[in-house]
N, C-alpha and C positions, 0 to 999 in steps of 0.2 A: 551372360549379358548383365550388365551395372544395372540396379535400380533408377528408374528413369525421375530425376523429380525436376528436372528443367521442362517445362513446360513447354518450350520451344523444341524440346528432342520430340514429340509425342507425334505419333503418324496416324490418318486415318488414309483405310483405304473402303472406297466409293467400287461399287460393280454395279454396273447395268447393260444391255445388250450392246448397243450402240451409242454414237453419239454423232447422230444425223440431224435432226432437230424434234421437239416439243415440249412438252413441260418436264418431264421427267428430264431429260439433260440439260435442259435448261436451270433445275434448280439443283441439278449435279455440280456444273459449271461455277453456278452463284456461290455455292457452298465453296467447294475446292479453293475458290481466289478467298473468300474469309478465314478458311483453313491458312492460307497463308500469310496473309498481311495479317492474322493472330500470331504468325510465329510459329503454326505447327507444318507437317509435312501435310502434303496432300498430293494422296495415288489414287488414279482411278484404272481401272480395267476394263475393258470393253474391245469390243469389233472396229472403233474405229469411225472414223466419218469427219467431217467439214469440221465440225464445230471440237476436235482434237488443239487445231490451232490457236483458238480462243483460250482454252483451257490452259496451253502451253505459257500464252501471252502473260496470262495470271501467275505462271511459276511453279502453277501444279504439274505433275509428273505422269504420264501416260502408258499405259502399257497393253499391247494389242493381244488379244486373247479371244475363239470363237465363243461369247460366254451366251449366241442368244440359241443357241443351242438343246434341243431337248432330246437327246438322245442320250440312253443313263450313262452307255460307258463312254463318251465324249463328256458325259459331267460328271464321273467318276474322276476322270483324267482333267478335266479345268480343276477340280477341287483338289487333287495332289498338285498341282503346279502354283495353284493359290496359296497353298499349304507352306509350300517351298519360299513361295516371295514374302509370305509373313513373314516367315522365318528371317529370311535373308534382309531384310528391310526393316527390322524392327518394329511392326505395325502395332498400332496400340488396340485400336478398333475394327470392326468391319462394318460397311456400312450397304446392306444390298437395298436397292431400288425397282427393281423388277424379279418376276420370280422367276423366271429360268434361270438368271446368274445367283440368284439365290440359295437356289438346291446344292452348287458348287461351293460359294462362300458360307451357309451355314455347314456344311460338313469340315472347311477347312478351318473356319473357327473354332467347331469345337476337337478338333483334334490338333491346335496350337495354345488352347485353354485361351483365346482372344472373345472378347464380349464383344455378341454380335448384336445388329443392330437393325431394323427395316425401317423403309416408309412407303405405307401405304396407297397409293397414287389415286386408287379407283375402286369402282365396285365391279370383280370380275366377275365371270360367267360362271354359273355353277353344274353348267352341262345337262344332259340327258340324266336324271334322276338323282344329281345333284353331286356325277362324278365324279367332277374336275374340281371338287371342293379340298380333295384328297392334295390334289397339286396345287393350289393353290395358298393353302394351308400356310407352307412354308413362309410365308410372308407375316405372319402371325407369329411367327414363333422369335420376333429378335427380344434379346431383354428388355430391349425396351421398345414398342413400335409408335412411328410419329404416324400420327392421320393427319391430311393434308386438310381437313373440315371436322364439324363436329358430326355432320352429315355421315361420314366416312367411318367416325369413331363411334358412332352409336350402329354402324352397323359390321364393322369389326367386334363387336360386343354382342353383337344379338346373331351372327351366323358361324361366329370360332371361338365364341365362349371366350375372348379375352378378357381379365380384371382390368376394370378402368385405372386401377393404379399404375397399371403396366404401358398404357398411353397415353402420349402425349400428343395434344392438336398443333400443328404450326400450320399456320395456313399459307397456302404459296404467295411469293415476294413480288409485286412490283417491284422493276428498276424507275426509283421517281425521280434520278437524273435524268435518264430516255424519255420518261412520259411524265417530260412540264411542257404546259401551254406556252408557259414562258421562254423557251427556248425551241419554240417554235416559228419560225420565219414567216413575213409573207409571201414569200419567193418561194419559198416550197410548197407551199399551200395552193398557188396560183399553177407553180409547174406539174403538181399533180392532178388539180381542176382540170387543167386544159388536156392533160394525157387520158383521164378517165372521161373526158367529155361531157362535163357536168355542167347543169343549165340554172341560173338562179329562180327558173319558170317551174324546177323540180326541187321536191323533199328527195334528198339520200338519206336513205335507210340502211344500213351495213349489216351483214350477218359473216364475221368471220369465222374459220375453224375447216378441216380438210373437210372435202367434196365426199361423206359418207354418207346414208341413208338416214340415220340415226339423230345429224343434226340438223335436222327441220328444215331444209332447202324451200322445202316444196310446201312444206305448213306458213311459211314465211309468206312463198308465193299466193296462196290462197287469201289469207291475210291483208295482203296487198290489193288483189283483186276484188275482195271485201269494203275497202276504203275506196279504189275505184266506186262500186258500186254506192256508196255514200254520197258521193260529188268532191271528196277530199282532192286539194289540192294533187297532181301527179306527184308518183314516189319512185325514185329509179332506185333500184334495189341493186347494190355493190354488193358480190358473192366472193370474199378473200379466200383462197386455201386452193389447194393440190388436190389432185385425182387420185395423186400414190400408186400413179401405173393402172389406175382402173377408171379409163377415158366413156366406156359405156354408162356410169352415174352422170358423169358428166353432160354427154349429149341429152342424156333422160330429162334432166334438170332443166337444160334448154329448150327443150322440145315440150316437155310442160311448162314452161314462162311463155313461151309464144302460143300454146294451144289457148292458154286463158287469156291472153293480151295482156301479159305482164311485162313491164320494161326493166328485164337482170339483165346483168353484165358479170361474168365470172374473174377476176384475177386472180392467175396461177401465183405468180408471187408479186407483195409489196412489199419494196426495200426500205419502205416510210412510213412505219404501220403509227408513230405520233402525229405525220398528217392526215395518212386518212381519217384517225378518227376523227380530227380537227374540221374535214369537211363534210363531217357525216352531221345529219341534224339529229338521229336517232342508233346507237348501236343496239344488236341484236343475237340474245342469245335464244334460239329457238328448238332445243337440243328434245326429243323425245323422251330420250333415258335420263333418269335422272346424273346431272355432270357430279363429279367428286368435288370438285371447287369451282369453277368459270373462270379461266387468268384473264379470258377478256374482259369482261364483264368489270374487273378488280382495273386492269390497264383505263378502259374508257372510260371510268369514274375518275379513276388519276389525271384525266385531260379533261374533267371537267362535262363530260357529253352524258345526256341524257340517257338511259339504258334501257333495258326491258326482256327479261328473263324469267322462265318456268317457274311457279312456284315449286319445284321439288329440287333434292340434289342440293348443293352449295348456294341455290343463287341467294334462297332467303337470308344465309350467313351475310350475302355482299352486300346487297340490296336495300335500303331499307324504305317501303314501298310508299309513294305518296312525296319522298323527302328527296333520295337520289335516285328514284327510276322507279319502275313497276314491275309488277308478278303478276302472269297471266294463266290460264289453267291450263295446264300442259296438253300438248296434242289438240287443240280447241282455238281453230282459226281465226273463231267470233272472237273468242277473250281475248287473243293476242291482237287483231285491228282494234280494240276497243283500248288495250293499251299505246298502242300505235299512235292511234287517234287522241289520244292524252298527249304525248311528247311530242309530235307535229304542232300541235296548237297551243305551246305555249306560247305568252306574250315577254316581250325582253325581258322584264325583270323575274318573273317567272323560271326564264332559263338562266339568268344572274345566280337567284338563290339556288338554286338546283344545281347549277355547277360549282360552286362557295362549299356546300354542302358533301358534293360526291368526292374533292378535293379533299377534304378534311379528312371525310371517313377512310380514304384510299389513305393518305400519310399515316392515319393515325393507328391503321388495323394491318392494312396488308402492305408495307414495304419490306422492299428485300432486304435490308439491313435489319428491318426486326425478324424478318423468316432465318437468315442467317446467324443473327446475337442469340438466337432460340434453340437451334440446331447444337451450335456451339457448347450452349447448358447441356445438352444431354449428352453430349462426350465425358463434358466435368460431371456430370450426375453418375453416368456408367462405372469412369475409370475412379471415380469415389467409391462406390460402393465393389468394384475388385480387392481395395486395398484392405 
């Protein structure tokens, strides 16, 4: 094969399980369309799913493979057929995203001499005496690994021993074309009011993110009931996100909002996630475990809304407490209505500067065209240092 030095010949290829929806394909996707309006190729592999099309739409290159797979000789075998399409494909890079497709693409890397590549996404689970550290591992080992926080990168450093030289942070990208106030309508705004049943005699509170235990449904709840108990004006509490096939959280959820006299309302899906934040007076990240980054949190500052999230995890990165939103003490129902109770009761200009403020910090830290222009460095940093 020729020495490649057109820059437009250069191919990355992206593996992750699926591509069903969340952050991890979502910033699959973001990447792959920069991969190409740069001029290079962009292949991803995966199982497949909705968001194949999107992908397609951008002119990246798709190819169906079981990669969420954890069985060794089904990722023996993903990793020889991986191996085969470097080949056959001229791939310059590899770039895994989750660590099951991982185990396949680092073996097919280095047995094509291709510089591989991770990013980080989260802080997984280290198991029963600290297992699954063994498998997880893999995700630490690309030549270069992106942390998606700093949060993530100090602790990629402190549980697999990686040199900070060896990472890099991008923090995940708002789309700040999707999320401007500005191109937001009143007509949408009113047709989603009226579908969600929203009363101007109530504070909406939002807490989006899937129906798990882990992101504070139910700390939200108490919280709420908390502010009841103050005489705070009513807060009806919008719950965005999916069950994921597990409808028993779900009913749980409900069943404690009415046991305390809470007024939630659950939405399986919004197709208008820049209106709703637009009619929420308060977004809400109330997540237990500490989050790897919050994309909401990073989205409802891009629209301007007041926030309020965990002091741990990424939100401190987002956040900055007092200016764009608040940090409450995680797991600790009191702190978080006493945050509450801050962003409910601002006065207009109050929420003027505060949205002035979370705007700026959103364009100026977390947009996808800089998580993307970032990404893109490190392909030219990797395939610099092959040569």
């Amino acid at each position: 094969m020729p020495e490649k030095t057109d820059t437009k010949r250069r191919c990355v290829l992206q593996v992750l399980p699926n591509l069903i929806s969340g952050g991890v394909e979502r910033g699959t996707v973001d990447v792959a369309a920069a991969l190409v309006q740069a001029g290079w190729r962009a292949l991803v592999v995966s199982a497949g799913g909705p968001m194949v099309r999107e992908l397609e739409r951008a002119g990246a290159e798709h190819i169906t493979l079981p990669l969420a797979t954890k069985n060794y000789f089904k990722i023996k075998k993903n990793a020889e057929t991986l191996a085969a399409l470097i080949r056959a494909e001229g791939v310059d890079i590899v770039h895994a995203r989750s660590r099951a497709p991982a185990w396949s693409a680092r073996e097919a890397a280095r047995s094509t001499g291709v510089p591989f590549v991770t990013t980080f996404h989260g802080v997984y689970g280290l198991g029963p005496f600290g297992l699954k550290k063994v498998y997880n591992r893999v995700m630490a080992d690309g030549q270069v690994v992106i942390a998606v926080s700093e949060f993530i990168r100090d602790h990629v450093m402190r549980e697999y021993n990686v040199p900070a030289e060896r990472i890099r942070v991008i923090h995940r990208g708002v789309d700040l074309a999707m999320f401007d106030r500005g191109h937001v309508s009143p007509q949408r705004l009113i047709q989603l009011a009226t579908k969600w049943r929203l009363s101007d005699s109530q504070h909406v509170a939002m807490l989006p993110g899937r129906l798990s235990a882990w992101k504070g449904h139910e700390l939200l709840i108490d919280a709420i009931v908390e502010l009841q108990r103050r005489g705070q004006t009513p807060v009806r509490c919008i719950m965005v996100g999916q069950d994921h096939g597990r409808p028993n959280h779900r009913n749980h959820i409900m069943r404690y909002a009415a046991a305390r006299g809470a007024d939630v309302h659950i939405i399986d899906d919004c197709y208008d996630l820049p209106a709703a934040y637009m009619v929420s007076d308060v977004v809400v990240s109330a997540s237990t475990r500490p989050e790897a980054f919050g994309r909401v949190v990073a989205e409802a500052q891009a629209m301007g809304r007041p926030v309020v999230a965990p002091s741990h995890g990424g939100g401190p990165e987002i956040i900055t407490a007092g200016v764009t939103g608040w940090l409450f003490t995680p797991s600790d129902p009191i702190s978080l209505a006493d945050a509450l109770e801050r962003a409910l009761n601002l006065s207009e200009d109050e929420r003027a500067r505060i949205a002035a403020a979370s705007i700026e910090r959103a364009r100026t830290l977390f947009s996808k065209t800089e998580m993307c222009a970032r990404t893109l460095a490190v392909y030219d940093e990797v395939l610099a240092a092959k040569t």
